[in-house]
N, C-alpha and C positions, 0 to 999 in steps of 0.2 A: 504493500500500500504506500508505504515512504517514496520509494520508486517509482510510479506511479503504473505499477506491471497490473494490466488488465485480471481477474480473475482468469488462470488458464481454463476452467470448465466453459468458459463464456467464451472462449476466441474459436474462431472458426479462421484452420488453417487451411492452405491451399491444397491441393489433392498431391500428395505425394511428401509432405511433409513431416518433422516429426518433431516435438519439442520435447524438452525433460526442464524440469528446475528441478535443480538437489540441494537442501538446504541440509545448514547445520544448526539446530540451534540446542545452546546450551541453557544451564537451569539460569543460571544469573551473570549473563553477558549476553551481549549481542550476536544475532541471527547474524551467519554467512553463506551466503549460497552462489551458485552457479547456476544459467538459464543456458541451455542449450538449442540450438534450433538446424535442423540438419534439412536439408533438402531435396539427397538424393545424392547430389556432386558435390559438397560442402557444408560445415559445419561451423557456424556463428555463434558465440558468447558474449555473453553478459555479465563479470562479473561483480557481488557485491558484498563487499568485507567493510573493516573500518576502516579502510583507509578511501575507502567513497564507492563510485560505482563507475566503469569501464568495460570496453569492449573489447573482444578478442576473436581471432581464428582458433580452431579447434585443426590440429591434424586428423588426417585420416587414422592413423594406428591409436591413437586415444582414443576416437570415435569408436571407433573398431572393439576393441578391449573393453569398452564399456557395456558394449553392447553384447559382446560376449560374456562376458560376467554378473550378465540379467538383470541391467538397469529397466531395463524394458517390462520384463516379466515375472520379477520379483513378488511372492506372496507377504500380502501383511505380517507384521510378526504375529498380530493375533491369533493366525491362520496354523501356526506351529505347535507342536510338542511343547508343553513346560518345559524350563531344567529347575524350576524351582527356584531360581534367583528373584527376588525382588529389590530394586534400588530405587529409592524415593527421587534422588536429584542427579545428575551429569548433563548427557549431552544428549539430544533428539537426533535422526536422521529420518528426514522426510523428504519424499519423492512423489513427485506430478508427476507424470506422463498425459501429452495424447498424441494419440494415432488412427487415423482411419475416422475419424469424431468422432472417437472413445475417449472418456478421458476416466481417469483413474489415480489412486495416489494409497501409500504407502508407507508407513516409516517402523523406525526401530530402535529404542531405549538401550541408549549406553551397550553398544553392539561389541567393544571389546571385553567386555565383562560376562559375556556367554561365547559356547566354544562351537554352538550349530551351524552350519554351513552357508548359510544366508547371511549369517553376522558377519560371518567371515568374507563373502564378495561384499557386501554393502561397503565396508571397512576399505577392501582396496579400490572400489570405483571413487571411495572418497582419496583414495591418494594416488590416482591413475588423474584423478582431477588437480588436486593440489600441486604434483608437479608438474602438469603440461599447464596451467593457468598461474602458478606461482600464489596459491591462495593459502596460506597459514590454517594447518591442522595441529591438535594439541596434543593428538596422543601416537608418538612416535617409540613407545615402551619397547623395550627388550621380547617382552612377551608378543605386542604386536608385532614387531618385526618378526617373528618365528611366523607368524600366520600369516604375514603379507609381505613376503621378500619385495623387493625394487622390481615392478612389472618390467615390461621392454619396451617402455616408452623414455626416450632419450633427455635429459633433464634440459630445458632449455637458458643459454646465458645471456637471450636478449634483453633480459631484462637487470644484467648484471648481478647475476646469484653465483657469488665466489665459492659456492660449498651448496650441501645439502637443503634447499630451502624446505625440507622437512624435519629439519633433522635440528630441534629447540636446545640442545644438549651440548651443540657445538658455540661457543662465541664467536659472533658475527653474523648468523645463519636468524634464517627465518621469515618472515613475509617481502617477499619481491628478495629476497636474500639476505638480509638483515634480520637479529633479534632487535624490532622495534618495543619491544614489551614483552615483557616474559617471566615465567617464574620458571627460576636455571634451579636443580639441584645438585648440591655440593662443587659449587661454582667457586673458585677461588675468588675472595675480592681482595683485589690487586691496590686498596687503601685501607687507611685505618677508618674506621665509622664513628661517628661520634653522634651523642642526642641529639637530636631535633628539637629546638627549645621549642617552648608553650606559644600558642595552644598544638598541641601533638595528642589527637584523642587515643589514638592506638600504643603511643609510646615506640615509634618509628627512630630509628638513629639510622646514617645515613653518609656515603662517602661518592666524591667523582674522581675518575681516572679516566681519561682518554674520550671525552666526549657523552659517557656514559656514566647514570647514576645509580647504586648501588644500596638495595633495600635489606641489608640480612634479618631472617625471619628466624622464627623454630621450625623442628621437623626438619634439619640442614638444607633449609628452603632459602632462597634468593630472590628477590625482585628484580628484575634488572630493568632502567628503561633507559633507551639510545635518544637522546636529546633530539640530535638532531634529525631520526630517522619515526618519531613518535609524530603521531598527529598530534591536535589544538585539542581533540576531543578527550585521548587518551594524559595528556598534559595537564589540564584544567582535572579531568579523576581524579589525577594522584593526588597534584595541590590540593582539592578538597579532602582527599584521605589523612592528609599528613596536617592537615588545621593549615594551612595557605589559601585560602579562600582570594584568590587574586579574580581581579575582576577580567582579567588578560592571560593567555597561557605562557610562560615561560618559556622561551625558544632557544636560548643561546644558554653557553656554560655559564658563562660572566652572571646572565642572569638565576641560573638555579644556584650558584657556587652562594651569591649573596644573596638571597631567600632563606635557604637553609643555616645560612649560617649569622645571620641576623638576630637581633637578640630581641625583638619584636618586630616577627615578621605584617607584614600587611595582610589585612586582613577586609 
């Protein structure tokens, strides 16, 4: 709706068309998804993450592999065997199709957390997506890698991804190939951290090194976020998380360095 994407049950496509959106949405962050629209000879995207909304070409062997791995004809999870798992929050994967004007839709609750075989394609047509589109997926575990080795879809660097842009674990990696925001674990931080004076509701302390700010947490959890590779929207977050309520998002070092380190920050 933000986007202004027609209801897909309501569009009527041309005869020989086919659309998919594959969304991700999680319990308490923002919906990311992918709108696909193939024609026969070619395949057009739409991507929309937080860092806005744009469009792309899809190759043919993405296209291909998705469709081999039953974006198309995927049954509801409802439609399956229990395993008896139940998780109240994660992350949604929901799937539109139409074809033929048919339309239809699908999804599936926190899909690396069950071991059934539908879990398991949903999981890699979302990162057969993430890296031919360069769109940030969160769960790149030890455990998911054993279920979704690297498809053979070629990682593309037109968009300057130095490394793995799924791969959250590495510094420097992650949406369009940079960690813009991320919770790193057991992340070396490369400064000392020191308190975040008041107001600091969570009791945050906090270091920069190299363009990048450094949140250490519990559970050997790290926040990290890249200044200058973070949106206005993910910026203004933090500030509000850490009691900086700036009416402006912080864009440069110079400006987080003295923020933070301010003995009455703005408020």
């Amino acid at each position: 709706m933000k986007n202004d994407l027609p209801k897909l049950s309501m569009v009527a496509l041309p005869a020989g068309e086919v659309e998919v959106r594959f969304w991700i949405v999680p319990s308490f962050g923002k919906a990311k998804g992918v709108v696909l629209r193939n024609d026969g000879s070619a395949t057009r995207a739409l991507v929309i993450d937080a860092s806005g909304t744009r469009t792309a070409s899809v190759s043919r062997a993405a296209w291909e592999k998705v469709i081999e791995l039953g974006v198309l004809t995927l049954p509801d999870e409802s439609a399956l065997a229990s395993d008896g798992k139940y998780i109240l929050d994660g992350v949604m994967y929901v799937v539109e199709v139409q074809r033929d004007g048919v339309y239809r839709t699908y999804s599936y609750g926190n899909p690396s957390d069950h071991e059934y075989r539908e879990a398991t394609q949903v999981l890699a047509i979302a990162h057969v997506l993430a890296r031919e589109l360069h769109v940030r997926i969160d769960d790149r575990s030890e455990a998911v890698r054993a279920r979704v080795p690297d498809v053979d879809v070629t990682t593309s660097d037109a968009m300057g991804a130095p490394c793995d842009p799924l791969d959250m674990s590495q510094p420097g990696c992650g949406a369009h190939g940079r960690v813009s925001w991320a919770r790193e674990r057991n992340v070396r931080v490369p400064c000392d951290p020191k308190p975040i004076p008041p107001p600091n509701p969570y009791g945050w302390s906090a270091c920069i090194d190299a363009g990048r700010v450094y949140f250490p947490g519990g559970h050997a959890t790290t926040l990290v976020l890249d200044i200058a590779e973070t949106s206005d929207e993910q910026r203004l977050y933090m500030q509000k998380r850490i009691g900086m309520a700036h009416a402006t998002p912080l864009r440069t070092v110079d400006e987080w360095r003295a923020a933070l380190m301010a003995s009455s920050p703005a408020r």
